[in-house]
N, C-alpha and C positions, 0 to 999 in steps of 0.2 A: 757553300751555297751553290746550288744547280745551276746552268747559265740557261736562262728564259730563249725560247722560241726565235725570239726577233734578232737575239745575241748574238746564236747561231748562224741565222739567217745573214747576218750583216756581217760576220767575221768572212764567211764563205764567200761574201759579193768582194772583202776587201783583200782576201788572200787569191782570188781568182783574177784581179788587176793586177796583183805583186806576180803571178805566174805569169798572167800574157804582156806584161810588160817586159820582163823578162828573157819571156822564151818565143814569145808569140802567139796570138789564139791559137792557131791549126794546130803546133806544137804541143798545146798545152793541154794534156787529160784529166778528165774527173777524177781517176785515180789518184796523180799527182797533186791534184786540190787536195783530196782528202788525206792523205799524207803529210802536207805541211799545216796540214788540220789539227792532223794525231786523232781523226776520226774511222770511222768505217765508209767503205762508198756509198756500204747502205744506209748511213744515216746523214750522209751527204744527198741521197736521192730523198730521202725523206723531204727534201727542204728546196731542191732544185733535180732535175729528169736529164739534162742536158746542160750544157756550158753556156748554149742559145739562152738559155731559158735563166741564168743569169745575169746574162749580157742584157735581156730584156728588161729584167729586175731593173739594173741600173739604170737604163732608159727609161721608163717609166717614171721613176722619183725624179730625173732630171728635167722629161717633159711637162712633170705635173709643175714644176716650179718654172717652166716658159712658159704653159697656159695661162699659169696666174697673172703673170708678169702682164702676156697678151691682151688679159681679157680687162686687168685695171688700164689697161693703155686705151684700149678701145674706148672703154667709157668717159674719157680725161676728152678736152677739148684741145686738135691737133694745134699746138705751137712746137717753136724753135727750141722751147724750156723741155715741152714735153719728151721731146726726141729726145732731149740730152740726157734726161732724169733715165726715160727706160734704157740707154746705154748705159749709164751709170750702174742701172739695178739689174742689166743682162751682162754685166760684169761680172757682179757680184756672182748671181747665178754660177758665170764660167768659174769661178775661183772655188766654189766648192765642191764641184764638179769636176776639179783638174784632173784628177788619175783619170776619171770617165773622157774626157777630152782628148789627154794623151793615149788613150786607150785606140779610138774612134782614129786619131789620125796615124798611131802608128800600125793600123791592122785597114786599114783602108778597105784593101778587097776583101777581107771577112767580112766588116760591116756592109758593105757595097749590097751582099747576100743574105742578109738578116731582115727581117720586116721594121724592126723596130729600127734598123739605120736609114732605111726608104722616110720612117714617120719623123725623124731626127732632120732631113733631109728639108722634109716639105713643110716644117714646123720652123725651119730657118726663110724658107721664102714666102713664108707669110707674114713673119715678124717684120721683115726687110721693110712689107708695102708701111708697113708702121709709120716706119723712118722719111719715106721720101712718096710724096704722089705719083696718081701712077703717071700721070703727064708731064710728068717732069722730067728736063731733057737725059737724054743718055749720059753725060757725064755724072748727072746728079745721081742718076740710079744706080750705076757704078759705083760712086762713092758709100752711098747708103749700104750697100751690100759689103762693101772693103768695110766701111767703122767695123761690121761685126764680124770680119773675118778677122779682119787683125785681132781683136781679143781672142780669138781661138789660135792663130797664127801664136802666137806670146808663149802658149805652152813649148812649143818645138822649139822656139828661141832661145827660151830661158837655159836648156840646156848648152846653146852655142854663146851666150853672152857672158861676159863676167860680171855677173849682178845677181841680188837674191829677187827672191820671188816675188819680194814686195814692190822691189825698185822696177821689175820687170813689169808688173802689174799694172805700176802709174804711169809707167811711160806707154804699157799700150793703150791704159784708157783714153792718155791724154792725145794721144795718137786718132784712136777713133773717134771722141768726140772734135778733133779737128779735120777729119775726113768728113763729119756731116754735112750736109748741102746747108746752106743758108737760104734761109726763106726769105 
Protein backbone atom coordinates (compact mmCIF):
# COMPACT_ATOMS: atom_id res chain seq x y z
CA UNK A 1 0.00 0.00 0.00
CA UNK A 2 1.44 3.57 -1.09
CA UNK A 3 2.23 5.82 1.94
CA UNK A 4 -0.33 9.04 1.64
CA UNK A 5 1.05 12.49 1.40
CA UNK A 6 0.78 13.55 5.06
CA UNK A 7 2.91 10.17 5.95
CA UNK A 8 5.56 11.44 4.09
CA UNK A 9 5.32 14.66 5.38
CA UNK A 10 5.47 13.52 8.99
CA UNK A 11 8.17 10.91 8.63
CA UNK A 12 10.45 13.80 7.16
CA UNK A 13 9.50 16.43 10.19
CA UNK A 14 10.36 13.24 12.51
CA UNK A 15 13.61 11.86 10.91
CA UNK A 16 14.81 15.70 10.53
CA UNK A 17 14.62 15.97 14.68
CA UNK A 18 16.28 12.32 14.91
CA UNK A 19 19.22 14.19 12.39
CA UNK A 20 19.38 17.65 14.34
CA UNK A 21 19.40 16.12 17.54
CA UNK A 22 21.95 14.18 16.66
CA UNK A 23 24.29 16.12 14.64
CA UNK A 24 22.92 19.58 15.04
CA UNK A 25 20.77 21.82 12.67
CA UNK A 26 23.66 23.64 10.78
CA UNK A 27 25.22 20.21 10.49
CA UNK A 28 22.47 18.62 9.42
CA UNK A 29 21.64 18.46 5.27
CA UNK A 30 18.64 17.73 3.16
CA UNK A 31 20.63 15.27 1.57
CA UNK A 32 21.21 13.44 4.78
CA UNK A 33 17.42 13.63 5.59
CA UNK A 34 16.67 12.08 2.56
CA UNK A 35 19.04 9.33 2.99
CA UNK A 36 17.93 8.08 6.26
CA UNK A 37 14.55 8.42 4.34
CA UNK A 38 15.62 5.95 1.57
CA UNK A 39 14.15 8.82 -0.53
CA UNK A 40 15.26 11.06 -3.45
CA UNK A 41 16.08 14.95 -2.45
CA UNK A 42 13.73 15.54 -4.93
CA UNK A 43 11.04 14.04 -3.34
CA UNK A 44 11.98 15.34 -0.18
CA UNK A 45 11.69 18.80 -1.79
CA UNK A 46 8.44 17.96 -3.06
CA UNK A 47 7.22 18.08 0.52
CA UNK A 48 9.67 20.57 2.31
CA UNK A 49 12.31 23.58 -0.02
CA UNK A 50 14.62 23.83 2.95
CA UNK A 51 15.39 22.46 6.53
CA UNK A 52 13.80 26.05 7.67
CA UNK A 53 10.83 25.28 6.24
CA UNK A 54 10.57 22.03 8.30
CA UNK A 55 11.46 23.47 11.38
CA UNK A 56 8.54 25.91 10.54
CA UNK A 57 6.21 22.87 9.96
CA UNK A 58 6.94 21.72 13.42
CA UNK A 59 6.32 25.22 14.79
CA UNK A 60 3.32 25.61 13.44
CA UNK A 61 1.34 22.45 14.77
CA UNK A 62 2.94 23.40 18.17
CA UNK A 63 1.83 26.97 18.00
CA UNK A 64 -1.59 26.06 16.83
CA UNK A 65 -2.04 23.82 19.97
CA UNK A 66 -0.77 27.11 22.37
CA UNK A 67 -3.25 29.28 20.58
CA UNK A 68 -5.96 27.11 21.54
CA UNK A 69 -4.78 26.53 24.88
CA UNK A 70 -4.62 30.81 24.87
CA UNK A 71 -7.54 31.53 23.49
CA UNK A 72 -9.83 28.91 25.87
CA UNK A 73 -7.84 30.61 28.70
CA UNK A 74 -8.81 33.96 27.78
CA UNK A 75 -12.43 33.25 27.63
CA UNK A 76 -12.41 31.22 31.18
CA UNK A 77 -12.90 33.81 34.18
CA UNK A 78 -9.09 34.57 35.57
CA UNK A 79 -8.85 32.36 39.09
CA UNK A 80 -5.97 30.64 40.96
CA UNK A 81 -7.98 27.19 39.43
CA UNK A 82 -7.67 28.63 36.08
CA UNK A 83 -3.92 29.27 35.97
CA UNK A 84 -3.37 25.86 37.40
CA UNK A 85 -5.72 24.09 34.84
CA UNK A 86 -3.81 26.06 31.69
CA UNK A 87 -0.40 24.81 33.38
CA UNK A 88 -1.59 21.68 33.62
CA UNK A 89 -2.96 21.63 29.82
CA UNK A 90 0.66 23.67 28.56
CA UNK A 91 2.09 20.64 29.85
CA UNK A 92 0.60 18.50 28.39
CA UNK A 93 1.22 20.57 25.20
CA UNK A 94 5.27 20.41 26.10
CA UNK A 95 5.06 16.61 26.34
CA UNK A 96 3.92 16.02 22.96
CA UNK A 97 6.06 18.42 21.70
CA UNK A 98 9.26 16.97 23.55
CA UNK A 99 11.61 16.23 20.45
CA UNK A 100 10.28 19.91 19.26
CA UNK A 101 11.36 21.32 22.75
CA UNK A 102 14.64 19.52 22.87
CA UNK A 103 15.05 20.58 19.51
CA UNK A 104 14.46 24.43 20.24
CA UNK A 105 16.76 24.39 23.25
CA UNK A 106 19.53 22.47 21.97
CA UNK A 107 19.99 24.57 18.67
CA UNK A 108 19.36 27.80 20.36
CA UNK A 109 21.16 30.19 17.92
CA UNK A 110 19.66 28.41 14.87
CA UNK A 111 16.30 29.00 16.31
CA UNK A 112 17.40 32.50 17.65
CA UNK A 113 17.43 33.17 13.33
CA UNK A 114 14.29 31.48 12.17
CA UNK A 115 10.92 33.52 12.24
CA UNK A 116 9.07 30.87 13.59
CA UNK A 117 11.54 30.76 16.77
CA UNK A 118 10.89 34.85 17.19
CA UNK A 119 6.79 33.63 16.86
CA UNK A 120 7.67 30.68 19.56
CA UNK A 121 9.37 33.36 21.49
CA UNK A 122 6.48 35.97 21.80
CA UNK A 123 3.75 33.41 21.90
CA UNK A 124 5.56 32.43 25.33
CA UNK A 125 5.16 36.07 26.70
CA UNK A 126 1.89 36.34 26.01
CA UNK A 127 0.80 33.14 27.53
CA UNK A 128 2.88 34.28 30.66
CA UNK A 129 0.39 37.63 31.08
CA UNK A 130 -2.14 34.57 31.36
CA UNK A 131 -0.71 33.36 34.48
CA UNK A 132 -0.02 36.41 36.57
CA UNK A 133 -1.38 40.41 36.28
CA UNK A 134 0.36 42.70 34.83
CA UNK A 135 0.46 44.59 38.22
CA UNK A 136 1.63 42.27 40.11
CA UNK A 137 4.78 42.56 41.96
CA UNK A 138 8.13 41.54 40.50
CA UNK A 139 8.52 38.55 42.29
CA UNK A 140 5.12 37.25 41.27
CA UNK A 141 5.89 37.83 37.52
CA UNK A 142 9.18 36.07 37.85
CA UNK A 143 7.57 33.15 39.10
CA UNK A 144 4.69 33.01 36.53
CA UNK A 145 7.39 33.12 33.81
CA UNK A 146 9.62 30.18 35.89
CA UNK A 147 6.15 27.61 36.30
CA UNK A 148 6.50 27.60 32.44
CA UNK A 149 10.16 27.60 31.96
CA UNK A 150 10.57 24.86 34.22
CA UNK A 151 8.31 22.57 32.19
CA UNK A 152 10.42 23.37 29.14
CA UNK A 153 13.65 23.24 31.43
CA UNK A 154 12.45 19.27 32.37
CA UNK A 155 13.38 18.26 28.88
CA UNK A 156 17.28 19.06 29.36
CA UNK A 157 16.99 17.57 32.65
CA UNK A 158 15.50 14.37 32.10
CA UNK A 159 18.62 13.57 30.34
CA UNK A 160 20.87 14.62 33.49
CA UNK A 161 18.46 12.80 36.10
CA UNK A 162 18.00 9.34 37.00
CA UNK A 163 14.31 9.16 36.32
CA UNK A 164 12.00 8.38 33.22
CA UNK A 165 10.02 10.65 31.44
CA UNK A 166 7.22 10.25 33.32
CA UNK A 167 8.57 10.75 36.78
CA UNK A 168 10.40 13.81 35.18
CA UNK A 169 7.23 15.11 33.94
CA UNK A 170 5.31 15.17 37.47
CA UNK A 171 7.88 16.53 39.29
CA UNK A 172 8.25 19.47 36.97
CA UNK A 173 4.64 19.98 36.68
CA UNK A 174 4.36 19.84 40.34
CA UNK A 175 7.18 22.10 40.42
CA UNK A 176 5.50 24.76 38.23
CA UNK A 177 2.31 24.81 39.43
CA UNK A 178 4.12 25.47 42.89
CA UNK A 179 6.02 28.30 41.35
CA UNK A 180 2.55 30.01 40.62
CA UNK A 181 1.71 33.31 42.46
CA UNK A 182 -1.04 32.97 44.71
CA UNK A 183 -3.81 35.21 44.38
Amino acid sequence: MPRRRGDTREQIREVALELFAEQGYEKTSLREIAERLGVTKAALYYHFKTKEDIVTSLFEDFKADIDELRSWAREQPVTPELRREVVRRYAEILRGAGKLIQFMQENGPAVREMKAGGDARERFRAFAEILVDKDASLPDQIRARLSLFSLNLAFVLRQEIDADDEAVHAAALEVALDLLPSD
